[in-house]
C-alpha positions in Angstrom: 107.3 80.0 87.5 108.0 82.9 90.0 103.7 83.4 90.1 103.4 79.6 91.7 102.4 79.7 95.2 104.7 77.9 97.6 102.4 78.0 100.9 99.2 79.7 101.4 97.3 81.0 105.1 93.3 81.3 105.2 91.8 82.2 108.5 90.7 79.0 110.8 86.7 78.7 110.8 86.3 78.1 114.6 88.6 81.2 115.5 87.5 83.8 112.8 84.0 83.3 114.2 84.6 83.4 117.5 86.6 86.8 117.0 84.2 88.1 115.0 81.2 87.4 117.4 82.7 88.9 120.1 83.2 92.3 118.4 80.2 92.4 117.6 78.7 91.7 120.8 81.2 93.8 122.1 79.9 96.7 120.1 76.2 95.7 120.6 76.8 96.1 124.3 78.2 98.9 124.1 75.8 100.5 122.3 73.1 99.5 124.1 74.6 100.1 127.5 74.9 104.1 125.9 71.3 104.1 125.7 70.0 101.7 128.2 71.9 103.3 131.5 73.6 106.4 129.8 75.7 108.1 132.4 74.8 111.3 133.9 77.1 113.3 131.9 76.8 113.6 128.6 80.1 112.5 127.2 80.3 109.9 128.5 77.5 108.7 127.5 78.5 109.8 123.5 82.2 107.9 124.3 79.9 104.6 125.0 78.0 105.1 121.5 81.3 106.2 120.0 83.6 102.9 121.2 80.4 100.7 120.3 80.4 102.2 117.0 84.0 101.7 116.2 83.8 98.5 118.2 81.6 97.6 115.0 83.5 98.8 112.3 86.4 97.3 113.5 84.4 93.8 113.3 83.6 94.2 110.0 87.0 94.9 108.9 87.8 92.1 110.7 84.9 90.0 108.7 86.2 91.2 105.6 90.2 90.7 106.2 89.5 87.3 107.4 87.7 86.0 104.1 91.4 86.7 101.8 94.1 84.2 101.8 97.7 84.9 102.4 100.0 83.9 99.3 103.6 83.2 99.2 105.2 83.2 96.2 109.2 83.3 94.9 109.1 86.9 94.7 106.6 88.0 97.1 104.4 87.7 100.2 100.6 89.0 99.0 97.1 88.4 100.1 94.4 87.0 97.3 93.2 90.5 96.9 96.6 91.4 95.3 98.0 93.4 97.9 101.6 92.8 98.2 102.9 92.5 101.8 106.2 92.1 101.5 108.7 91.4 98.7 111.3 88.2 99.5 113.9 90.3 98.8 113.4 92.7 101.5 113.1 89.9 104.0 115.6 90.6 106.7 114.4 88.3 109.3 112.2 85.4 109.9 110.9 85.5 113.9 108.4 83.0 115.6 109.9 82.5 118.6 107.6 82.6 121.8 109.4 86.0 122.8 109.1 87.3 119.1 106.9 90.6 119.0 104.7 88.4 116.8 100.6 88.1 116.2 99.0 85.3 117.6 100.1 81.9 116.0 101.8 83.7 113.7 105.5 85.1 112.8 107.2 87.7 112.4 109.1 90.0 109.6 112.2 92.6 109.8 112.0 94.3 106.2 115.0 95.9 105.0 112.7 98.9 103.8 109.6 100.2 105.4 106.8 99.9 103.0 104.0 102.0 104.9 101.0 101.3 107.4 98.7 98.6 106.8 96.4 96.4 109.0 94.1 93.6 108.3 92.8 92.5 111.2 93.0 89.0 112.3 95.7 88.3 109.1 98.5 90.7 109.0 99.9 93.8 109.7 102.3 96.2 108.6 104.5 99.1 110.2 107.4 100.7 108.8 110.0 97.6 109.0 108.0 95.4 110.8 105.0 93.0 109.3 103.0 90.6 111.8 101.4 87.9 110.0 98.8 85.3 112.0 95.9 86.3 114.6 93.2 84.0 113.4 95.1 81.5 111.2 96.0 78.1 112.0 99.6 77.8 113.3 100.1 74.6 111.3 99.9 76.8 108.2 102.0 80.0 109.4 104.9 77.5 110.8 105.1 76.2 107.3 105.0 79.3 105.6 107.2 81.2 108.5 110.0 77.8 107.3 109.9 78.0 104.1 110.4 81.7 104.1 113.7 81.5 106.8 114.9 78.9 104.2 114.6 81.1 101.2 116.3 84.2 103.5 118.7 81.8 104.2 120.0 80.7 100.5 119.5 84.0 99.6 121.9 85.3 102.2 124.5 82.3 101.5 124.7 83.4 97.8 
């Protein structure tokens, strides 16, 4: 029973396409901008081919994060590769306010321990206490998700 999933988050087609094209056009352009009119001094022209390159690594990452699903279960918050992103029971705070330090139609999490670095672009991210979860997914499905877990903080809290 605590393995049933309660709400799930997969990337919106329209906007995981569009952020992944521009990336890589971004990096293209780069690239070729390094080569076609390099700059006169030489570093600068190896910071263009250097940005471009990472520029296209980071859309790939992107590519690849995009393609996983976001689970939430009783126990846990995970994405469909297994990685666990945060545990309910360290959920100190749900924010999704319009002020909230919070992803792009997304939402927000205050853990009460810091469970390392982590970033998937486009889905989540992780930094000490803080998670971020949205970027390319539909807001319809983290404002249910973002609910359901401030519901579950809050009957845990009331116990």
């Amino acid at each position: 029973m605590q393995d049933d999933v309660l709400a799930t988050i997969n990337a919106s087609t329209v906007r995981r396409s569009m952020g992944i094209t521009v990336m890589f056009v971004l990096g293209a352009m780069l690239i070729w901008m390094g080569f076609r009119y390099p700059p006169s001094v030489i570093g600068w022209q190896l910071f263009l081919l250097g940005l471009g390159g990472a520029v296209l690594v980071l859309a790939e990452k992107m590519r690849r994060a995009t393609a996983l699903l976001l689970e939430l279960t009783e126990t846990e918050l995970r994405d469909s590769s297994g990685a666990v992103i945060a545990r309910v029971q360290d959920i100190v705070s749900v924010s999704r306010g319009s002020f909230a330090m919070k992803p792009s139609h997304g939402f927000s999490l205050r853990l009460s321990t810091a469970m390392g670095r982590r970033w998937l672009p486009g889905m989540w991210w992780r930094l000490g206490r803080r998670v971020g979860i949205g970027g390319v997914t539909p807001s319809s499905q983290t404002k249910v998700m973002s609910e359901i877990l401030a519901a579950m903080v809050a009957a845990r809290d009331a116990e």
